[in-house]
mmCIF file of the N, C-alpha and C atoms, coordinates in Angstrom:
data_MODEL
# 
_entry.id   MODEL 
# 
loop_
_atom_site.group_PDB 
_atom_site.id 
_atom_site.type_symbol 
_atom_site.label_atom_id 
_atom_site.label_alt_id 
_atom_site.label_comp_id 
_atom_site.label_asym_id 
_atom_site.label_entity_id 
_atom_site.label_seq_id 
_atom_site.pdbx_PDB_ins_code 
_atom_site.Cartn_x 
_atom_site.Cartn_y 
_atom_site.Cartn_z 
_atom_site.occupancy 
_atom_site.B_iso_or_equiv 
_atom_site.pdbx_formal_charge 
_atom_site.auth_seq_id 
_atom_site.auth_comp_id 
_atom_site.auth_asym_id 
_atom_site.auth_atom_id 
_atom_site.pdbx_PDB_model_num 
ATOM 1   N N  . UNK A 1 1  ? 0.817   -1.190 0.000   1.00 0.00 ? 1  UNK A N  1 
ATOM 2   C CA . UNK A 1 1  ? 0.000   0.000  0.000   1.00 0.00 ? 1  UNK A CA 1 
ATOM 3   C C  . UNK A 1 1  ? 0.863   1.257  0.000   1.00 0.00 ? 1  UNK A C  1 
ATOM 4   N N  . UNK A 1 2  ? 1.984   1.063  0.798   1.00 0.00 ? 2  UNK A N  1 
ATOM 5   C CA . UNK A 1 2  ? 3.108   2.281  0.670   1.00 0.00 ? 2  UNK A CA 1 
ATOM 6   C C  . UNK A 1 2  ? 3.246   2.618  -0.893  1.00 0.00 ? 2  UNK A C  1 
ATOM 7   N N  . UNK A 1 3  ? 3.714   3.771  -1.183  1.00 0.00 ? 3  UNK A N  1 
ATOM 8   C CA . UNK A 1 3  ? 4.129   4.401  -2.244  1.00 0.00 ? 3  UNK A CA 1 
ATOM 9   C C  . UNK A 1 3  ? 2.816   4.349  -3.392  1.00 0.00 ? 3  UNK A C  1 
ATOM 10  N N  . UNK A 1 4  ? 1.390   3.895  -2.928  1.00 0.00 ? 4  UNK A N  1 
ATOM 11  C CA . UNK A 1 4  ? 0.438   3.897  -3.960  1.00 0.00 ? 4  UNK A CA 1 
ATOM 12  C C  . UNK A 1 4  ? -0.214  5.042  -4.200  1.00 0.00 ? 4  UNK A C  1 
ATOM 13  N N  . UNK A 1 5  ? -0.628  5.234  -5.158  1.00 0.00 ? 5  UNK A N  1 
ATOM 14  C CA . UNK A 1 5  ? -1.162  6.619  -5.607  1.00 0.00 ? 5  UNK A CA 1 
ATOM 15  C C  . UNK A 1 5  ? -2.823  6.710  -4.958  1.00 0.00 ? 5  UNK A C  1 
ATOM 16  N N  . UNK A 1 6  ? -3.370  7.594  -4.499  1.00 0.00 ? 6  UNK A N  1 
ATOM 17  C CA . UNK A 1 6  ? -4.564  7.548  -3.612  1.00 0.00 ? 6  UNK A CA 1 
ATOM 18  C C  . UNK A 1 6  ? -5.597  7.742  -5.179  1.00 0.00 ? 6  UNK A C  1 
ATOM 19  N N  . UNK A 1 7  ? -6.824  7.291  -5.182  1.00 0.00 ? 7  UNK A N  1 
ATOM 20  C CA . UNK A 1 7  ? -7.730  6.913  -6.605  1.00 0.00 ? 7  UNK A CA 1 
ATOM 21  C C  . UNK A 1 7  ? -8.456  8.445  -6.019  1.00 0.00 ? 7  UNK A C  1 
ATOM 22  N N  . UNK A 1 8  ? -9.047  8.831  -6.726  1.00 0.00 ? 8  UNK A N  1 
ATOM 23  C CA . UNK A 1 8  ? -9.530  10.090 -6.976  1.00 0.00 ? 8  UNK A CA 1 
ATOM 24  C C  . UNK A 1 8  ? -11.073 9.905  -6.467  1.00 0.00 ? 8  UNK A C  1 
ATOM 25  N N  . UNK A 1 9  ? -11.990 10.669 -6.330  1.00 0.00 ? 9  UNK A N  1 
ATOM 26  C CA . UNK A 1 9  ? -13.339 10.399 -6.569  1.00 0.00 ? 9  UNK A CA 1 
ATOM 27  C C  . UNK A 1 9  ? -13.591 10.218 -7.329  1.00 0.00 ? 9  UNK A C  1 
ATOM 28  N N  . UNK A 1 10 ? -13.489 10.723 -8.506  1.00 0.00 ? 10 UNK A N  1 
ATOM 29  C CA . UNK A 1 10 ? -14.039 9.894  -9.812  1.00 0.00 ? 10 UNK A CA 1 
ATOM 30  C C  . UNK A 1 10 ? -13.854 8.374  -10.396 1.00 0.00 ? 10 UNK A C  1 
ATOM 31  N N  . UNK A 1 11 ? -12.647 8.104  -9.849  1.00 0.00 ? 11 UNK A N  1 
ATOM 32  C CA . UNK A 1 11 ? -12.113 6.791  -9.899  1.00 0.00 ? 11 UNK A CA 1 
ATOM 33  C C  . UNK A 1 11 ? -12.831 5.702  -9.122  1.00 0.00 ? 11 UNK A C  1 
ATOM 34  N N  . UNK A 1 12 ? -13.000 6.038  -7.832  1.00 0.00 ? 12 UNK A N  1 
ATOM 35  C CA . UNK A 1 12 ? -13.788 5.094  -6.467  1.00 0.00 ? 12 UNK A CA 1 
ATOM 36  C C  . UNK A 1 12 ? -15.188 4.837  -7.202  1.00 0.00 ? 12 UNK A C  1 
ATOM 37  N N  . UNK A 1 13 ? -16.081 6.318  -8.139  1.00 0.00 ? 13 UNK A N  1 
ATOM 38  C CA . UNK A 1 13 ? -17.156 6.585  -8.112  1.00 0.00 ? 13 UNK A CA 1 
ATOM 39  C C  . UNK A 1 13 ? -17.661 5.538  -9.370  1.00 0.00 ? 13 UNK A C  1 
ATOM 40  N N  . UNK A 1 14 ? -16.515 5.557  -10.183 1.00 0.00 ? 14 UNK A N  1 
ATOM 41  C CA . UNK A 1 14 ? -17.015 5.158  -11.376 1.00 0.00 ? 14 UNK A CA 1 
ATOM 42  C C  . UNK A 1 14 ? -16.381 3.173  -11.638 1.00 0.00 ? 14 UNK A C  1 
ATOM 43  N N  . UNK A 1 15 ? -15.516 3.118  -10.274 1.00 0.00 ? 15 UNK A N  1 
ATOM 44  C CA . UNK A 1 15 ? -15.810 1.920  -9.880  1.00 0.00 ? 15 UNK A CA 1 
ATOM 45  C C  . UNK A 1 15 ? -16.794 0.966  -9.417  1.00 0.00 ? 15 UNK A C  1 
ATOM 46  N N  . UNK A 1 16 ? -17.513 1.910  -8.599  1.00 0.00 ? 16 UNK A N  1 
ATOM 47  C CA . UNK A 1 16 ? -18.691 1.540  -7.529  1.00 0.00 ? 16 UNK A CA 1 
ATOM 48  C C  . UNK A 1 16 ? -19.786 1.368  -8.862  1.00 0.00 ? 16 UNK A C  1 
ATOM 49  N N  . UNK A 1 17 ? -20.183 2.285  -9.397  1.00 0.00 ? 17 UNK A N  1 
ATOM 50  C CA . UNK A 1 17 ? -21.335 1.959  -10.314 1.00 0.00 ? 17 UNK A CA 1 
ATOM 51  C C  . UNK A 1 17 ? -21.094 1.299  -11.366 1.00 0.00 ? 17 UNK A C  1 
ATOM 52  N N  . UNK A 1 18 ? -19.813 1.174  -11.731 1.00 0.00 ? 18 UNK A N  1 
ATOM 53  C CA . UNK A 1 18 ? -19.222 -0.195 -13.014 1.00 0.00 ? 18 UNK A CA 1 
ATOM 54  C C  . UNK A 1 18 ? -19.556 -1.620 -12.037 1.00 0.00 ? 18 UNK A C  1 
ATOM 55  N N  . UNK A 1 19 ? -19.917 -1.768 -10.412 1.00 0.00 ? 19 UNK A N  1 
ATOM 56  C CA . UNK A 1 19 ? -19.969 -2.582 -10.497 1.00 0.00 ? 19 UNK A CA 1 
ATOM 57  C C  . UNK A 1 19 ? -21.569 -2.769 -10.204 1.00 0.00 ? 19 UNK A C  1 
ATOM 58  N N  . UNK A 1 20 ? -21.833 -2.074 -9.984  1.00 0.00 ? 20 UNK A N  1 
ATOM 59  C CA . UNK A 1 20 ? -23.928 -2.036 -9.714  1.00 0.00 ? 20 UNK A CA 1 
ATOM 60  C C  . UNK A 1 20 ? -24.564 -1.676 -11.496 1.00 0.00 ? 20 UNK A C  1 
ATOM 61  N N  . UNK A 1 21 ? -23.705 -1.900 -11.603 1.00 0.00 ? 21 UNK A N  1 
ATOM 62  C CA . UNK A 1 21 ? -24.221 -1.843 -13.353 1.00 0.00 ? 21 UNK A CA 1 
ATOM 63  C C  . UNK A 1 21 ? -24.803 -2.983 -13.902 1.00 0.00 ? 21 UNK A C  1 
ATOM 64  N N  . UNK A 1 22 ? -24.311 -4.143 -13.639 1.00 0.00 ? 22 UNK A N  1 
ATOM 65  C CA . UNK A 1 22 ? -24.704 -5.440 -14.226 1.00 0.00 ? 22 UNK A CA 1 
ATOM 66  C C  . UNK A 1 22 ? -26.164 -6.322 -12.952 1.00 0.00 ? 22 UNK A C  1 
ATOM 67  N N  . UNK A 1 23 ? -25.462 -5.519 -11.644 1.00 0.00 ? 23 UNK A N  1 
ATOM 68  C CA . UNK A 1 23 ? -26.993 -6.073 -10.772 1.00 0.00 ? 23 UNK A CA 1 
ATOM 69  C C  . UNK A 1 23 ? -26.491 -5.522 -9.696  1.00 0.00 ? 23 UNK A C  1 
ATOM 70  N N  . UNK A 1 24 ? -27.731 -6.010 -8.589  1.00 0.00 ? 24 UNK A N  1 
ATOM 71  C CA . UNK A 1 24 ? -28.168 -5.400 -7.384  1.00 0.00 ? 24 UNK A CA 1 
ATOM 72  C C  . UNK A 1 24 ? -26.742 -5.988 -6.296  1.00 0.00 ? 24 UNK A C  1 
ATOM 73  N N  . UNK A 1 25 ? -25.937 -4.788 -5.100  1.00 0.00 ? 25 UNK A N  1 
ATOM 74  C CA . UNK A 1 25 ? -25.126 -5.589 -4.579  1.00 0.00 ? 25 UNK A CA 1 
ATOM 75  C C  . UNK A 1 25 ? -25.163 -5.172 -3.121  1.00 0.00 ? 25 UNK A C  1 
ATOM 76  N N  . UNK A 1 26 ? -24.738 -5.789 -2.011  1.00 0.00 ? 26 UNK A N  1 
ATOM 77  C CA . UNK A 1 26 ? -24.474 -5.112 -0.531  1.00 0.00 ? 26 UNK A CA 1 
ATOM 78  C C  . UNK A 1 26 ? -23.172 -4.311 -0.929  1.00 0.00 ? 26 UNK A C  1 
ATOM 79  N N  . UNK A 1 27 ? -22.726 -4.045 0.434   1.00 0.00 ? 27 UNK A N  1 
ATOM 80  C CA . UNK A 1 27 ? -21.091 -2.926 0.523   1.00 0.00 ? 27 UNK A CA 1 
ATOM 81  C C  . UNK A 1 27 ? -19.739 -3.932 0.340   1.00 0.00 ? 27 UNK A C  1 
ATOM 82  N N  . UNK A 1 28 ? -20.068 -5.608 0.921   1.00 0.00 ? 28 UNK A N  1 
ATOM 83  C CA . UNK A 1 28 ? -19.721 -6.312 1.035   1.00 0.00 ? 28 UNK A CA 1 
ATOM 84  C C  . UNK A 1 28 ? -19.300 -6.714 -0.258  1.00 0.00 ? 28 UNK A C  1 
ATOM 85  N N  . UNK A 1 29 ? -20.183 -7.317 -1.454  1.00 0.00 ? 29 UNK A N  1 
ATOM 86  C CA . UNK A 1 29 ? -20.037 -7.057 -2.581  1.00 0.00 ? 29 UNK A CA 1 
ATOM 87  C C  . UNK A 1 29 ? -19.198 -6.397 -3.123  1.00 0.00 ? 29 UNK A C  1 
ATOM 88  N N  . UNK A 1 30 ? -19.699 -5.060 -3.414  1.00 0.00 ? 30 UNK A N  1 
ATOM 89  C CA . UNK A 1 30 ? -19.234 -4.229 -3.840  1.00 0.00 ? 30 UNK A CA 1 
ATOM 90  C C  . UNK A 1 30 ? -17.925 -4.191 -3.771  1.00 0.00 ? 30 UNK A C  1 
ATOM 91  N N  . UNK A 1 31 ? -17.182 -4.427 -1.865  1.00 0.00 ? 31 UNK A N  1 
ATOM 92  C CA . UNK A 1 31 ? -16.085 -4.616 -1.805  1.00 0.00 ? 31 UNK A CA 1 
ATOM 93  C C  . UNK A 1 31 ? -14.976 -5.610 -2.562  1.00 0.00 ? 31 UNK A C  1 
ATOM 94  N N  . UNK A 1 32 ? -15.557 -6.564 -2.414  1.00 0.00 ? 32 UNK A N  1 
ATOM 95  C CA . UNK A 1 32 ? -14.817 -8.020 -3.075  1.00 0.00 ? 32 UNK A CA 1 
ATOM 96  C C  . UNK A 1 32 ? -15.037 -7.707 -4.604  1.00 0.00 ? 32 UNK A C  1 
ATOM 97  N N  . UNK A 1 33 ? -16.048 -6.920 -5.485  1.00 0.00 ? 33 UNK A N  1 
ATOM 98  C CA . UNK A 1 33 ? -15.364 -6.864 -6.737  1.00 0.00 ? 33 UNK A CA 1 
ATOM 99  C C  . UNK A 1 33 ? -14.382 -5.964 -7.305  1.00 0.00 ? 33 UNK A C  1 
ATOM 100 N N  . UNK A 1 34 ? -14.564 -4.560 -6.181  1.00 0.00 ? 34 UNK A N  1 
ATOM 101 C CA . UNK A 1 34 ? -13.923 -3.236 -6.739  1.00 0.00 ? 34 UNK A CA 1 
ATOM 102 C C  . UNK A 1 34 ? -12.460 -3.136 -5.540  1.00 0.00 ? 34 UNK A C  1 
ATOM 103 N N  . UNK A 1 35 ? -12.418 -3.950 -4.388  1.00 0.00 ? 35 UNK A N  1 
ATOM 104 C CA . UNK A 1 35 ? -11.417 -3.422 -3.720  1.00 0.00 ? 35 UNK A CA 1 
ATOM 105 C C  . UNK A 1 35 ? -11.038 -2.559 -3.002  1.00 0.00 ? 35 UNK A C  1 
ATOM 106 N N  . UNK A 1 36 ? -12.318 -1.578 -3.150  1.00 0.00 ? 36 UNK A N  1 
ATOM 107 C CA . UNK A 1 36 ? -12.170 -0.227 -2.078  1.00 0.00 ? 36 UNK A CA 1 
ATOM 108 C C  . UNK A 1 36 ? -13.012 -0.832 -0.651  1.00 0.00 ? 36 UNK A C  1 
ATOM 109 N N  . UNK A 1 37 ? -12.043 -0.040 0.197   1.00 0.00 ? 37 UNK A N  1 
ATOM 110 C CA . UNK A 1 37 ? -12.561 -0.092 1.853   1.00 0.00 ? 37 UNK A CA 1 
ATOM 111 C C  . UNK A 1 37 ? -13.451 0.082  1.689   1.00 0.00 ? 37 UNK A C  1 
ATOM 112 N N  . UNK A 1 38 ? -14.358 -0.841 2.829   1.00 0.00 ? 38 UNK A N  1 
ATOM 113 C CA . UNK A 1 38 ? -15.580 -0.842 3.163   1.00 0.00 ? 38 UNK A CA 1 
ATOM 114 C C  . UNK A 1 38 ? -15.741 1.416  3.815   1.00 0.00 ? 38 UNK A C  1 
ATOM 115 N N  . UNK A 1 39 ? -14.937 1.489  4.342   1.00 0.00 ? 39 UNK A N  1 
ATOM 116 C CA . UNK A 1 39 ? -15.167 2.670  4.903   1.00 0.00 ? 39 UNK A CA 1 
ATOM 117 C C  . UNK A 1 39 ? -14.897 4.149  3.961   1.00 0.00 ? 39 UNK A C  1 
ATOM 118 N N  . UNK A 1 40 ? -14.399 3.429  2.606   1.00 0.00 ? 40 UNK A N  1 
ATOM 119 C CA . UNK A 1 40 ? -14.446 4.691  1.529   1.00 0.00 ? 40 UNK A CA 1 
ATOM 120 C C  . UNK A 1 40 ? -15.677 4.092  0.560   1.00 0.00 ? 40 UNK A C  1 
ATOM 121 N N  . UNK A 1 41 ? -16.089 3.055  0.635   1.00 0.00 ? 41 UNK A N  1 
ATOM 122 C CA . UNK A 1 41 ? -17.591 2.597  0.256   1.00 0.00 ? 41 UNK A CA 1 
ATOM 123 C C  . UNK A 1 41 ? -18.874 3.566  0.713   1.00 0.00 ? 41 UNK A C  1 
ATOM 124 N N  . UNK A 1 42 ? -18.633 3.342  1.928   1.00 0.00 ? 42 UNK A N  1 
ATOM 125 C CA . UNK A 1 42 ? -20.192 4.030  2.778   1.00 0.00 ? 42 UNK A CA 1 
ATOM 126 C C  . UNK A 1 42 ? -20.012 5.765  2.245   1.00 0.00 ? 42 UNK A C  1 
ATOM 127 N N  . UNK A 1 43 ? -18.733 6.177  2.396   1.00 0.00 ? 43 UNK A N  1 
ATOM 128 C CA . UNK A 1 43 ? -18.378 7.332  1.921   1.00 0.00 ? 43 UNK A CA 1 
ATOM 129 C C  . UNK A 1 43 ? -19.524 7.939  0.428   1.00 0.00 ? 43 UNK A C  1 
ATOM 130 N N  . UNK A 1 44 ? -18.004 6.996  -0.142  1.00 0.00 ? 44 UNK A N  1 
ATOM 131 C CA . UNK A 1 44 ? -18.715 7.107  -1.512  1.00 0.00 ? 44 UNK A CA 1 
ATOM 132 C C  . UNK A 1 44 ? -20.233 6.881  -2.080  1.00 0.00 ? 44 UNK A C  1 
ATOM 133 N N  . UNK A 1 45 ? -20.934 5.831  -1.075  1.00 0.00 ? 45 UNK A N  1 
ATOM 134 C CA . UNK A 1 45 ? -22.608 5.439  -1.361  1.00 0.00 ? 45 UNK A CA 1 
ATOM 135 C C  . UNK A 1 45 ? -23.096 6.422  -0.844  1.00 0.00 ? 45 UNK A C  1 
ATOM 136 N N  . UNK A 1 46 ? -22.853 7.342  0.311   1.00 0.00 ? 46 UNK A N  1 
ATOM 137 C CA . UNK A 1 46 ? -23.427 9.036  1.123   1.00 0.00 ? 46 UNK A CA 1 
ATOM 138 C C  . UNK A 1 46 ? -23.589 9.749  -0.297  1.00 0.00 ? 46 UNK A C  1 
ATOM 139 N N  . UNK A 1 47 ? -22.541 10.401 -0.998  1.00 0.00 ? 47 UNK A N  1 
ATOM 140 C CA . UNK A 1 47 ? -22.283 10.914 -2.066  1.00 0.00 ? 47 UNK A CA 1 
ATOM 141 C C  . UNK A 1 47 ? -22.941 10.548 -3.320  1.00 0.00 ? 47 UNK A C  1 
ATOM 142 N N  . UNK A 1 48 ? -23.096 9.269  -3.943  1.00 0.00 ? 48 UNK A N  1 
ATOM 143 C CA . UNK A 1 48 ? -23.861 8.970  -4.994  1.00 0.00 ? 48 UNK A CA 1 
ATOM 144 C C  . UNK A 1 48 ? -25.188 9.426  -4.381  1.00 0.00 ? 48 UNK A C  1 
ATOM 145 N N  . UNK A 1 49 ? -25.633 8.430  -3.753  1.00 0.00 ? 49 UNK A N  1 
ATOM 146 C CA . UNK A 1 49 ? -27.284 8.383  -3.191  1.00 0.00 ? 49 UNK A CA 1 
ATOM 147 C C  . UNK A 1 49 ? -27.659 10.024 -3.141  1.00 0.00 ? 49 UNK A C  1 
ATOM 148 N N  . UNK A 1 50 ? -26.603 10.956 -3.018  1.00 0.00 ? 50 UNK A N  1 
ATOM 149 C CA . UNK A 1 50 ? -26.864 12.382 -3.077  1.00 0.00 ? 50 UNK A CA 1 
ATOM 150 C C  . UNK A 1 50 ? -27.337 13.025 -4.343  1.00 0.00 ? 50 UNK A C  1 
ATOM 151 N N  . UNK A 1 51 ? -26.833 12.202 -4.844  1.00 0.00 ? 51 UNK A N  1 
ATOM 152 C CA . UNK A 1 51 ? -26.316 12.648 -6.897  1.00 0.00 ? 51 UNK A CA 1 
ATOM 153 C C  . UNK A 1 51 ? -27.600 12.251 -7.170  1.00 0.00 ? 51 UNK A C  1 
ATOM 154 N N  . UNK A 1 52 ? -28.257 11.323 -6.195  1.00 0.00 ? 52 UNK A N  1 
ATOM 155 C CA . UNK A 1 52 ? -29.462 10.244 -7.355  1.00 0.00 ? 52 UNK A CA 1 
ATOM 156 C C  . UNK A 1 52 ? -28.896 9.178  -8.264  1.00 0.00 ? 52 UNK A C  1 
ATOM 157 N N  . UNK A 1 53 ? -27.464 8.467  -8.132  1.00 0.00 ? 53 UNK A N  1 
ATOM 158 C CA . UNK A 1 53 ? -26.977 8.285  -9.063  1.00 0.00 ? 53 UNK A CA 1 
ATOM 159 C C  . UNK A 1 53 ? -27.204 6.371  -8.781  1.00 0.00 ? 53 UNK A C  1 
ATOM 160 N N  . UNK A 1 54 ? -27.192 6.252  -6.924  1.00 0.00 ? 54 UNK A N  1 
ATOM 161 C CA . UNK A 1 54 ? -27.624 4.750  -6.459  1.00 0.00 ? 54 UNK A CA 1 
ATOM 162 C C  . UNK A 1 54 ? -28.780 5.358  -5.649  1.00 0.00 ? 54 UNK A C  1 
ATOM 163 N N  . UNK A 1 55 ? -29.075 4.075  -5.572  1.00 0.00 ? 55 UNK A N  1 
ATOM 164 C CA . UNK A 1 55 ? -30.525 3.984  -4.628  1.00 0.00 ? 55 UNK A CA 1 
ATOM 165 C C  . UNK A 1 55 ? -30.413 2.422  -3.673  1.00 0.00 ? 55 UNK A C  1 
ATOM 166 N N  . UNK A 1 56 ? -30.947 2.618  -2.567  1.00 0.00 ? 56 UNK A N  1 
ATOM 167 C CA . UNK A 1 56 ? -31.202 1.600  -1.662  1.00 0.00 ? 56 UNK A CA 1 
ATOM 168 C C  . UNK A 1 56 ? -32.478 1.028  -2.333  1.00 0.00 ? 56 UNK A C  1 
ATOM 169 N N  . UNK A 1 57 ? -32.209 -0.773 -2.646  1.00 0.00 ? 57 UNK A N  1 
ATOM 170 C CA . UNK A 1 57 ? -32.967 -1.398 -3.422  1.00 0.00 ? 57 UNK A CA 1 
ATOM 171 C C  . UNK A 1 57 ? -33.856 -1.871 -1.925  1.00 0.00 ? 57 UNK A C  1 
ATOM 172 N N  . UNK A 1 58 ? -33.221 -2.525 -0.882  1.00 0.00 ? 58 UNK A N  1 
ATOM 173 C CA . UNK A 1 58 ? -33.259 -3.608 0.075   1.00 0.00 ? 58 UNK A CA 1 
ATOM 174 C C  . UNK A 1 58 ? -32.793 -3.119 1.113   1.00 0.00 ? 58 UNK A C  1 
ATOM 175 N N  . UNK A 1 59 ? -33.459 -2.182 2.490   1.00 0.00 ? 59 UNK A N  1 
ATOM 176 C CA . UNK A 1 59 ? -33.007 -2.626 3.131   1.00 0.00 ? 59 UNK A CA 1 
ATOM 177 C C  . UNK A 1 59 ? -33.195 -3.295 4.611   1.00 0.00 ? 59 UNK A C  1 
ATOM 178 N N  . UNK A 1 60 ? -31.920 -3.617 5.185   1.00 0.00 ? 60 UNK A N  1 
ATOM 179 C CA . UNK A 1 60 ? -32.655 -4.708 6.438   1.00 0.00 ? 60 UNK A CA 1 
ATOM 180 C C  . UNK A 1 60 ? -31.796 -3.801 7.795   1.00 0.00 ? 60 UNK A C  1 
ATOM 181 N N  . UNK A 1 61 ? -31.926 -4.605 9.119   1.00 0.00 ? 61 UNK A N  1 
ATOM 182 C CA . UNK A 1 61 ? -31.457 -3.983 10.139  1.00 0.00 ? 61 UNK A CA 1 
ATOM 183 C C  . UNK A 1 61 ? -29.790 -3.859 9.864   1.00 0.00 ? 61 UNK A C  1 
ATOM 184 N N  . UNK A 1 62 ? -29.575 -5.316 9.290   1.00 0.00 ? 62 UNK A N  1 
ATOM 185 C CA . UNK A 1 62 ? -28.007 -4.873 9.631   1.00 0.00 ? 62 UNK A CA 1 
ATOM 186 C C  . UNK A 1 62 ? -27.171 -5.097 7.604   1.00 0.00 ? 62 UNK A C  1 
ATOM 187 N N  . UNK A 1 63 ? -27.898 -5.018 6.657   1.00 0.00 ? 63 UNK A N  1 
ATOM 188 C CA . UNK A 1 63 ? -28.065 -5.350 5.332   1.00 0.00 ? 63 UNK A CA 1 
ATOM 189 C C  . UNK A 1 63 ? -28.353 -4.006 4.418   1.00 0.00 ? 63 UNK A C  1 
ATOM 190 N N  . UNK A 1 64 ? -27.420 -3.529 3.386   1.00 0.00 ? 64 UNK A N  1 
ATOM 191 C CA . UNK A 1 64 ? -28.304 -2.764 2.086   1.00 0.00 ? 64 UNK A CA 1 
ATOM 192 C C  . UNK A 1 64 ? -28.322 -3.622 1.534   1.00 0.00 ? 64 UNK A C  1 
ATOM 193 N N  . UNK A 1 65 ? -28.923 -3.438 0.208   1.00 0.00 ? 65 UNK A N  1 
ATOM 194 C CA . UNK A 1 65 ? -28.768 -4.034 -1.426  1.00 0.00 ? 65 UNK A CA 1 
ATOM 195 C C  . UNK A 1 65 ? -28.785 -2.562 -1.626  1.00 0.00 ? 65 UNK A C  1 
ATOM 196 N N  . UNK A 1 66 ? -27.580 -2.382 -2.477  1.00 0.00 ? 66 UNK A N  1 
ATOM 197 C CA . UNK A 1 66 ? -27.904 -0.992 -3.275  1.00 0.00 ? 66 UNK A CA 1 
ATOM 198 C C  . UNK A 1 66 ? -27.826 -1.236 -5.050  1.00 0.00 ? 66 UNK A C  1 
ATOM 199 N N  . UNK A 1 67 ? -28.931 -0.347 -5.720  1.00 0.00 ? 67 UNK A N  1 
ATOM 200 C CA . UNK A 1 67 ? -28.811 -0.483 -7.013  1.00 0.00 ? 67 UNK A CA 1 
ATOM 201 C C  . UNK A 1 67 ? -28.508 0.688  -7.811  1.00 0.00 ? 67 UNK A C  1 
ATOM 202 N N  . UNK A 1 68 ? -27.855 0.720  -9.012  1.00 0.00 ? 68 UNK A N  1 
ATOM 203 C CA . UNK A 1 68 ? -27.658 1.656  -9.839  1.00 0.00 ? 68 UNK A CA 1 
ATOM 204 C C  . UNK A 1 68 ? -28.892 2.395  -10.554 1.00 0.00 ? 68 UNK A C  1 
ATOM 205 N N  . UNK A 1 69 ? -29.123 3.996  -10.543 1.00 0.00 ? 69 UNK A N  1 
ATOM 206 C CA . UNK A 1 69 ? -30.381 4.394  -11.383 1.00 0.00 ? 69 UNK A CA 1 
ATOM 207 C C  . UNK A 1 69 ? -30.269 4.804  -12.923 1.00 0.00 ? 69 UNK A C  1 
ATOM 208 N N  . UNK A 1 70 ? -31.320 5.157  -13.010 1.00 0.00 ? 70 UNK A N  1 
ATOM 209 C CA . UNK A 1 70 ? -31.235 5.851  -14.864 1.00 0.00 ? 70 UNK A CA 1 
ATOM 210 C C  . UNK A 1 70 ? -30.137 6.966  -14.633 1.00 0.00 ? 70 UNK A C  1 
ATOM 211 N N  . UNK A 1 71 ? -30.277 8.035  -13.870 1.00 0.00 ? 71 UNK A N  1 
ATOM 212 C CA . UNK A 1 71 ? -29.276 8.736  -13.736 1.00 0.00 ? 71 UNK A CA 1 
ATOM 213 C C  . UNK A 1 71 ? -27.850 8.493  -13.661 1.00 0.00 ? 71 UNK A C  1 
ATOM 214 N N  . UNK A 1 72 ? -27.610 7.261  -12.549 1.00 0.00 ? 72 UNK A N  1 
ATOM 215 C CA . UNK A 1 72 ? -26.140 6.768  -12.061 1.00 0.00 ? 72 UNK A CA 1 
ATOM 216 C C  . UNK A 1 72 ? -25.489 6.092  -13.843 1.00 0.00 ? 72 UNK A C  1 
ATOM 217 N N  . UNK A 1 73 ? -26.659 5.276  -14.593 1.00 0.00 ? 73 UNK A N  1 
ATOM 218 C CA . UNK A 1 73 ? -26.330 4.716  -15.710 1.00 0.00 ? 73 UNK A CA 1 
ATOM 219 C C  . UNK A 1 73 ? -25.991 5.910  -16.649 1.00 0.00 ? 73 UNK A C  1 
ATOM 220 N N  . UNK A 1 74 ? -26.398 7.371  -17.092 1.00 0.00 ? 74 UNK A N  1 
ATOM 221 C CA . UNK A 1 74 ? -26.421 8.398  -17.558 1.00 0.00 ? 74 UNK A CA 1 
ATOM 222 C C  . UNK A 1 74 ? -24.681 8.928  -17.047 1.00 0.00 ? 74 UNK A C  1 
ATOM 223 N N  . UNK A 1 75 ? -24.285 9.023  -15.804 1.00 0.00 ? 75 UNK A N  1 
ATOM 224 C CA . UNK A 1 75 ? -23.250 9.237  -15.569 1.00 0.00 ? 75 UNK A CA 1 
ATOM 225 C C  . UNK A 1 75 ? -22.193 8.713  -15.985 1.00 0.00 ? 75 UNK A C  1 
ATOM 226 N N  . UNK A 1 76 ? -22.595 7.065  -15.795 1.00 0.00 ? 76 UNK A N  1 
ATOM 227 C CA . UNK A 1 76 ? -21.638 6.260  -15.989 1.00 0.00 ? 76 UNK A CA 1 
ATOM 228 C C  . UNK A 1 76 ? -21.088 6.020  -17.291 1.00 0.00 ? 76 UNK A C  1 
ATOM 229 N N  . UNK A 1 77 ? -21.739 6.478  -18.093 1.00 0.00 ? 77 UNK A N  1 
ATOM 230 C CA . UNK A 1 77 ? -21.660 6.719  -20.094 1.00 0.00 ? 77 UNK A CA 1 
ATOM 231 C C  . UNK A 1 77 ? -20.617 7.966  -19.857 1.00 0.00 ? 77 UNK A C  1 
ATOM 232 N N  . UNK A 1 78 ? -21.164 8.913  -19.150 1.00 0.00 ? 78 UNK A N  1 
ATOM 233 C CA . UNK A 1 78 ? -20.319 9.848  -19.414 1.00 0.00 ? 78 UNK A CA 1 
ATOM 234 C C  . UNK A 1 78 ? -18.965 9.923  -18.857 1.00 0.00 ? 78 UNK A C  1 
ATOM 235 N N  . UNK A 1 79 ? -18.521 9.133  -17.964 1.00 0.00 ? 79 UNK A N  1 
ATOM 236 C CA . UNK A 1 79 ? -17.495 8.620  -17.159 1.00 0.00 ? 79 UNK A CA 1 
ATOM 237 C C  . UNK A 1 79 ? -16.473 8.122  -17.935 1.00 0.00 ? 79 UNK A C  1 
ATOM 238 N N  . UNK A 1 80 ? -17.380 6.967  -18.768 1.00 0.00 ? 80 UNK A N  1 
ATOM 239 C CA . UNK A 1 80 ? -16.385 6.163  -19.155 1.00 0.00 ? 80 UNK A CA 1 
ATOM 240 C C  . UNK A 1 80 ? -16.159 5.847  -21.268 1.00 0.00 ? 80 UNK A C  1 
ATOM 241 N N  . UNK A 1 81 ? -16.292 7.851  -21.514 1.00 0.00 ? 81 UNK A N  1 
ATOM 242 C CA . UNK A 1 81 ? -15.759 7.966  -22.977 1.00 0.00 ? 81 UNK A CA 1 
ATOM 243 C C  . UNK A 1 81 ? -14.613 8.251  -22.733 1.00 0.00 ? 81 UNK A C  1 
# 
């Protein structure tokens, strides 16, 4: 982890919804496909869910499912020309 370059917000952001793109996931998820801390996750899901960009599909006491919206999909085009 020494000497690594820190990922940007746009980078974390357009990770997170490259991976809620194909289906519905927890933070847990999310973690194990994209690699970012659970604690720059919740971050980053505060921030989308702000944008309108995810939405809470599912949730339970100790559980999300979060999913990607028309908007987050609208972003994510524009992210990734």
């Amino acid at each position: 982890m020494f000497g690594e370059r820190k990922r940007t917000y746009n980078e974390l952001q357009k990770l997170i919804l490259i991976a809620l793109r194909t289906k519905k996931l927890t933070k847990n998820q999310i973690y194990r496909k994209t690699g970012i801390r659970w604690e720059v996750i919740d971050r980053q899901i505060v921030l989308l869910k702000g944008r309108d960009y995810v939405d809470v599909f599912f949730a339970h006491e100790k559980m999300k499912i979060y999913t990607i919206t028309n908007e987050g999909l609208r972003y994510l085009r524009k992210l990734t020309r």
